[in-house]
C-alpha positions in Angstrom: 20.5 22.4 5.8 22.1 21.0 2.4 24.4 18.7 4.1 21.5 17.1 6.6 19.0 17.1 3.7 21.4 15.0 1.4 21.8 12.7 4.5 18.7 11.5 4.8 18.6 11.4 0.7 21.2 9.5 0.5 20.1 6.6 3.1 16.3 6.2 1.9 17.9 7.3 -1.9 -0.2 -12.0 7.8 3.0 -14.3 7.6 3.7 -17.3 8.0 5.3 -19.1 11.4 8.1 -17.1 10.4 8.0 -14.6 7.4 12.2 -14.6 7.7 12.0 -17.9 6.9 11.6 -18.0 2.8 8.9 -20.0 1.5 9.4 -21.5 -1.8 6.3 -22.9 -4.0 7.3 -24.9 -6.8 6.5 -23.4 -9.3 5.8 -26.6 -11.2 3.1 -27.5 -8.3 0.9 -24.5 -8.9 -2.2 -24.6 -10.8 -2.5 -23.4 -14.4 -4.6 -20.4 -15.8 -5.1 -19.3 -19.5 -6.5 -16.1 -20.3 -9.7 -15.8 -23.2 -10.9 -12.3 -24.7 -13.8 -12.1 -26.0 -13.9 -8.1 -26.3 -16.6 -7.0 -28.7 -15.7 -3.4 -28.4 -12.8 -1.1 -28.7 -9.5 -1.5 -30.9 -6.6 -4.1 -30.5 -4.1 -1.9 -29.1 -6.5 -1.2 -26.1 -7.7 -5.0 -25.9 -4.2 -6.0 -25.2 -3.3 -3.1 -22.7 -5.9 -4.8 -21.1 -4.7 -8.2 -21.7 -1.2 -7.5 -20.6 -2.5 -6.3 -17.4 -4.7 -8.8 -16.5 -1.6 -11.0 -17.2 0.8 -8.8 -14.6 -1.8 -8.9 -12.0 -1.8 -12.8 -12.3 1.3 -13.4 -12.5 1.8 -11.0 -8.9 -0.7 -13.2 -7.5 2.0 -16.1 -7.6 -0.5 -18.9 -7.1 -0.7 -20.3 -10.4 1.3 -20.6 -13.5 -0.4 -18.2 -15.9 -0.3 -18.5 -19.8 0.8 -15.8 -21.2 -0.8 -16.3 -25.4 -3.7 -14.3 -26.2 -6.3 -16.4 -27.6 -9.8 -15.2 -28.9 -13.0 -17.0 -28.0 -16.8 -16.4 -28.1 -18.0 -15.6 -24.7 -20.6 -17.8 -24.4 -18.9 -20.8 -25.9 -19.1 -24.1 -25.1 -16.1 -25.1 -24.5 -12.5 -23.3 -24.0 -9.6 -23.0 -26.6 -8.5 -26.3 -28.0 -4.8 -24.9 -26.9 -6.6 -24.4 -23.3 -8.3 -27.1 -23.0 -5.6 -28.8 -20.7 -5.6 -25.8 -18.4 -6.7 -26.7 -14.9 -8.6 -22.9 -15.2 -9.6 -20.4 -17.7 -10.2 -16.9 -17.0 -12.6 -15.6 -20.0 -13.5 -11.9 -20.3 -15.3 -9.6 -22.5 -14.7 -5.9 -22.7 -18.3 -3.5 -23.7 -18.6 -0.6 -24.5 -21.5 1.1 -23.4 -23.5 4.3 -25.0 -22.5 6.7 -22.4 -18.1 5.8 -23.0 -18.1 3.7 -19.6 -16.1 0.2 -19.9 -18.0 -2.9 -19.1 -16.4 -6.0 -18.3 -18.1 -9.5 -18.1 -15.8 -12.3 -16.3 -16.2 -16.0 -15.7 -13.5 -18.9 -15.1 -14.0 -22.0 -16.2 -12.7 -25.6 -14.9 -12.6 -28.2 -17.5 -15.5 -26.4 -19.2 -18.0 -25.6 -16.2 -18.2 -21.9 -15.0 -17.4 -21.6 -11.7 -17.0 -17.8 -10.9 -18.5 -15.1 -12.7 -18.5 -11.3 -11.9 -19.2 -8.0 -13.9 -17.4 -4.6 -13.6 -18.0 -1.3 -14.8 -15.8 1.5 -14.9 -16.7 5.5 -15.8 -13.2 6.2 -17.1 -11.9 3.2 -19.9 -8.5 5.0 -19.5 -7.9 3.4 -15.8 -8.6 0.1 -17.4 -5.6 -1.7 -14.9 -8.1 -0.8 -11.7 -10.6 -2.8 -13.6 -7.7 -5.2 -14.0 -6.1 -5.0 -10.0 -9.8 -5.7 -8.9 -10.3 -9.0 -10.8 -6.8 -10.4 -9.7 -8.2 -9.3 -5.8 -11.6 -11.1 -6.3 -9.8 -14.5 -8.0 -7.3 -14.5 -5.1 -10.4 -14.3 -2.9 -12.3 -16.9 -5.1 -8.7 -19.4 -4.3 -9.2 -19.0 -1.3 -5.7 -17.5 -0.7 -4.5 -14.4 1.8 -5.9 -10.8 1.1 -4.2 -8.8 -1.0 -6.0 -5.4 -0.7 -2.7 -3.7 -1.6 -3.2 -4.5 -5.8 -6.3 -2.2 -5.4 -4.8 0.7 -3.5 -2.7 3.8 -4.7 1.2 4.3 -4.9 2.7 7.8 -4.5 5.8 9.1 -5.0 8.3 11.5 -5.9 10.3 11.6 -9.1 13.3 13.7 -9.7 13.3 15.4 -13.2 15.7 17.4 -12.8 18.5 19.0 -10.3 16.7 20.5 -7.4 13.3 19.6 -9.7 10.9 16.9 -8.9 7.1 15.9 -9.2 5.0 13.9 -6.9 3.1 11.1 -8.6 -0.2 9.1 -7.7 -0.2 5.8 -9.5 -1.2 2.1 -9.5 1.4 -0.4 -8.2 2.3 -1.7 -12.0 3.0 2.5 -13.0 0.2 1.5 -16.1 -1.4 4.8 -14.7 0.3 8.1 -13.3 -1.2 11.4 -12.7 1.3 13.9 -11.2 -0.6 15.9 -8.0 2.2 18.6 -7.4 4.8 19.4 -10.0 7.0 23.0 -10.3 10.3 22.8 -7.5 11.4 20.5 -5.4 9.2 18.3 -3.4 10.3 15.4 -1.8 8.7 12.5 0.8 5.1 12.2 0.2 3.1 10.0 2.9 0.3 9.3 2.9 -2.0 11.3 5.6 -5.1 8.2 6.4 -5.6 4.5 5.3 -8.0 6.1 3.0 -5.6 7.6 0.5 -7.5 11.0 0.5 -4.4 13.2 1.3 -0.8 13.2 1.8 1.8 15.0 3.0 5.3 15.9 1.5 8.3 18.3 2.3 9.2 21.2 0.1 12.5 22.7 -0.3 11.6 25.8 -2.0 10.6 27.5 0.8 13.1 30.0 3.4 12.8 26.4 5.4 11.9 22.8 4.7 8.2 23.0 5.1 5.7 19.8 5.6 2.6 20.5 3.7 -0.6 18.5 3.4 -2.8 18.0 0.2 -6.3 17.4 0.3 -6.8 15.4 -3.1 -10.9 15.6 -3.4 -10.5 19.5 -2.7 -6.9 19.9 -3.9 -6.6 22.3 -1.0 -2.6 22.6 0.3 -2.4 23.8 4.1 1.3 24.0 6.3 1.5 22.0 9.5 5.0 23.4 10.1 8.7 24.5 9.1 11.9 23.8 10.6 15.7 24.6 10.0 17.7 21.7 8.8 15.1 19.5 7.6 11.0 18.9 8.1 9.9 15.2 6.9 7.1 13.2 8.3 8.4 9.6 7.7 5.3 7.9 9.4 1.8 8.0 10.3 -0.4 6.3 13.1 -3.0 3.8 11.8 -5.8 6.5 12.7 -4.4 9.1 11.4 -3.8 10.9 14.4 -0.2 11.5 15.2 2.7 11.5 12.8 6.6 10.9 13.3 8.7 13.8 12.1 12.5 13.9 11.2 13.6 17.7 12.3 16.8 19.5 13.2 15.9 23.0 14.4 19.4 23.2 16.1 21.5 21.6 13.4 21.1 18.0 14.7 18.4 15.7 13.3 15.7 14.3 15.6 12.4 12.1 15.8 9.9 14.3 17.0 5.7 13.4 17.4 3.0 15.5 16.4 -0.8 15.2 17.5 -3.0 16.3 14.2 -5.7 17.4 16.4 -3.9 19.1 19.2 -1.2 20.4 16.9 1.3 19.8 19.7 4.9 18.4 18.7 6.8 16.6 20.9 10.6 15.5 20.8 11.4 11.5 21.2 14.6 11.0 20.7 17.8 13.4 22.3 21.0 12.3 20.8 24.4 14.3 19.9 24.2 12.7 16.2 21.9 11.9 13.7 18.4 10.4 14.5 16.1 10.0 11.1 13.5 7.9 9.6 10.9 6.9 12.3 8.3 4.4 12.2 5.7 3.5 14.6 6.2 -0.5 15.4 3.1 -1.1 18.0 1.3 1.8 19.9 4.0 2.7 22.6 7.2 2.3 20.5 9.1 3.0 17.1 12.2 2.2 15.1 14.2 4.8 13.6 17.9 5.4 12.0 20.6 6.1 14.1 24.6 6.5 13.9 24.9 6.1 17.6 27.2 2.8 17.0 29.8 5.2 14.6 27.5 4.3 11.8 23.8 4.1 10.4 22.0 1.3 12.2 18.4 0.5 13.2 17.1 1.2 17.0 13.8 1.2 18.9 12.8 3.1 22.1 9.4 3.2 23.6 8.0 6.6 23.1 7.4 7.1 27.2 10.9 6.4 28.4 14.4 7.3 27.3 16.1 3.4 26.8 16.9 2.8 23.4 17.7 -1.1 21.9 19.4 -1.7 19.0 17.6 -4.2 16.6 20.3 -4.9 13.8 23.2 -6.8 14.4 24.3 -7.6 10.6 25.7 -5.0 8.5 27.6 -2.0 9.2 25.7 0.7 7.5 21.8 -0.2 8.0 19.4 2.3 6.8 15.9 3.2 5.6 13.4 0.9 7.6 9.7 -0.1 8.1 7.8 -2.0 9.5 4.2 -4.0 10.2 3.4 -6.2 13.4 6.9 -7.8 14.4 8.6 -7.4 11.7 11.4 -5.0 10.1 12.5 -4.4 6.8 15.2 -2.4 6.5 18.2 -1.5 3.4 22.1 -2.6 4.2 24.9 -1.8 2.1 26.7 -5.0 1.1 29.7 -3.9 -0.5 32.1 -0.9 -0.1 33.7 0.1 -3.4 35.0 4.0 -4.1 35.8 3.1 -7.6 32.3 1.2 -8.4 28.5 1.2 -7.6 27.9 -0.3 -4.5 24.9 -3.0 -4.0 22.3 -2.4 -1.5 20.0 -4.9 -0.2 16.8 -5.3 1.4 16.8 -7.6 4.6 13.6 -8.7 6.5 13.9 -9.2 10.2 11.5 -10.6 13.4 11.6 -8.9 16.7 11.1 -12.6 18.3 13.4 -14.5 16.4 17.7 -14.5 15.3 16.5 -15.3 11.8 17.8 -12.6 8.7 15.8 -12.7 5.5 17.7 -11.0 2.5 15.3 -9.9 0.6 17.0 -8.6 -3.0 20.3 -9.5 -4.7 21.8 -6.9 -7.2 21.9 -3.0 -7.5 20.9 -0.7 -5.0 17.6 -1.7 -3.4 15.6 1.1 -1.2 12.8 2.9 0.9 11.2 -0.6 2.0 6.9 -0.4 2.5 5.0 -2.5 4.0 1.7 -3.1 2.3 -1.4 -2.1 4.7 -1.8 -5.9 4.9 1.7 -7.0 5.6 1.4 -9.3 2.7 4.0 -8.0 0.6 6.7 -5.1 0.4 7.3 -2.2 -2.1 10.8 -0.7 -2.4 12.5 1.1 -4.9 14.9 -0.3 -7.5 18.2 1.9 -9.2 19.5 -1.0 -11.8 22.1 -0.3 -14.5 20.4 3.4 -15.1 17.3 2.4 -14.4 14.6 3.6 -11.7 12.0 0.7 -11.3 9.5 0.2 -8.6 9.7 -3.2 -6.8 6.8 -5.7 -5.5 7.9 -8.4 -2.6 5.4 -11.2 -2.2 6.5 -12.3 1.0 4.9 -15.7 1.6 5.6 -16.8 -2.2 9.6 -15.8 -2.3 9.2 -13.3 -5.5 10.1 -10.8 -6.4 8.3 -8.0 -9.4 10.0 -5.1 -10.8 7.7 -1.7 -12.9 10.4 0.2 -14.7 9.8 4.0 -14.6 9.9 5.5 -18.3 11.9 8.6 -17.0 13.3 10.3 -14.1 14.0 8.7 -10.7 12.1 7.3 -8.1 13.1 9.4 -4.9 10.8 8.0 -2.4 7.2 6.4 -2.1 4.4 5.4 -0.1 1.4 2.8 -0.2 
């Protein structure tokens, strides 16, 4: 069980024409933004918390280039900052107070001095602020006119090793401003989310007689089973609906990609293969991709889930591991180097189904467990640099990348 469990540790430890084909902006072509507070309540290491995120949320937009100064202005001023006042936008806030703690925040932008968006927002809770903050960067990009990018307002979860054989699983924002740990004490490992929703997850735990798949309820906190197996238990996938999941499981010392139906509760076996078969995702209704060393080493294949034929769908790289993927597309992690006496790099690659075109995605370190946001839009994926655990944002269609530094332990996995 140890040896197949550090396996699969160890290799997940709306586009344009053609998303493989990078776009560049330059970045000297995109509009400018400056950033006014006009807070009237709370102290100035909270106003700039604010600030700051406001600021990171811009800047993941990619579609202007934001000002970073923090400047003070009355709210209902006249006219912006004199250091603004070349600015094709400013964004001008003011954070309330109100009686009963909740956070009020009243938003306009201006264009060479006339208001041309304006928008209030109230939160219960001042201490997740940075919702407050991933909610105005979604209604600007909507304002621009640009793509969706529901993904800034949606949860991140994932586990974080603490420890040998110790780990916690995590709920946070994309930016990791806000954490709150869900399941903490031995040694958990995979969460997934369970619906589109975000109102429950799964996750394996190792500290059972065998690796068990559990499910959380978060609004009741209620744990349940869904099933055990020898070897390993990991759900690596779940259908849009909800409805069936994809299931890494060795119950007779191989690992296989096996189906399970929520409602019937029936589990069903996909792939049959002598070797290792890990890390399934559902790419359409009928079919999925998974990990495989059928070729002598890890590579990426799909079958259709009603016949036996599998395809290979990598052709670059020699040990290709830890995929996902949305619509036609896969994004998968390949080793680029091969050094026993130093740390190897890892990169990300992006590929089509329809076209020859490879995308590499990251450059330096070693680059892992690729998600696609909900949208397609852009691509989380964790980040082991010089010591340091991150988590990674791809904004596909604007060719940049954004790194959130975790301040201790190690990211083992995730899920959007």
């Amino acid at each position: 069980m140890k040896i197949l469990i550090s396996f699969l540790m160890a290799i997940t430890v709306a586009f344009a024409s053609d998303a493989t084909i990078e776009v560049i902006k330059r970045v000297d072509s995109l509009p400018t933004i400056a950033v006014e507070d006009s807070s009237e309540s709370y102290d100035n290491k909270f106003k700039m918390k604010f600030f700051k995120s406001l600021i990171a949320d811009l800047n993941v937009l990619s579609i202007f280039n934001v000002d970073r100064y923090h400047r003070e202005v009355k709210y209902d001023a006249n006219e912006v900052a004199y250091e603004n006042k070349d600015m094709d936008y400013v964004l001008r806030y003011r954070l309330v107070k109100s009686d009963n703690g909740s956070l009020n925040v009243n938003l306009k932008i201006l264009t060479k001095n006339d208001t041309v968006f304006v928008k209030n927002y109230k939160i219960n809770n001042p201490k997740i602020y940075m919702f407050v903050s991933h909610t105005i960067a979604y209604d600007i990009n909507k304002f621009m006119g640009e793509d969706p990018v529901e993904w800034m307002k949606r949860k991140v979860i994932f586990s974080r090793i603490i420890a040998p054989q110790k780990s916690e699983l995590v709920i946070a924002d994309y930016t990791l401003e806000y954490q709150h740990v869900v399941v903490k004490g031995g040694f958990n490992i995979f969460p997934k989310w369970a619906n589109k929703e975000q109102t429950a997850f799964y996750y394996s735990s190792l500290d059972e007689k065998k690796p068990t798949l559990k499910y959380v309820d978060i609004k009741t906190a209620k744990s349940k089973v869904i099933g055990s197996s020898d070897g390993m238990m990991i759900c690596s996938d779940v259908s849009d609906d909800g409805s069936k999941l994809l299931l890494t499981k060795a119950p007779n010392g191989q690992p296989d990609i096996y189906m399970y139906d929520v409602n019937t509760k029936i589990t069903s076996r996909l792939t049959k293969y002598g070797g290792i078969d890990v890390s399934g995702s559902f790419m359409g209704k009928d079919s999925i991709v998974f990990v495989s060393d059928r070729l002598g080493y890890p590579n990426i294949f799909s079958k259709n889930i009603n016949s036996n034929s599998v395809e290979q769908m990598v052709y670059y790289g020699k040990s290709n591991i830890s995929c996902s993927t949305f619509g036609e597309y896969i994004v998968y992690k390949s080793r680029e180097t091969s050094n026993a006496f130093a740390n190897n790099t890892f990169n990300l690659h992006l590929i089509s189904t329809e076209t020859d075109f490879i995308r590499r995605l990251t450059a330096v370190g070693v680059n892992e467990f690729p998600r696609f946001s909900v949208d397609g839009d852009a691509i989380i994926f964790i980040k082991n640099y010089k010591a340091q655990s991150s988590i990674g944002i791809i904004r596909l269609n604007h060719n940049k990348n954004y790194l959130f530094p975790l301040k201790y332990g190690k990211v083992q996995s995730l899920d959007w």
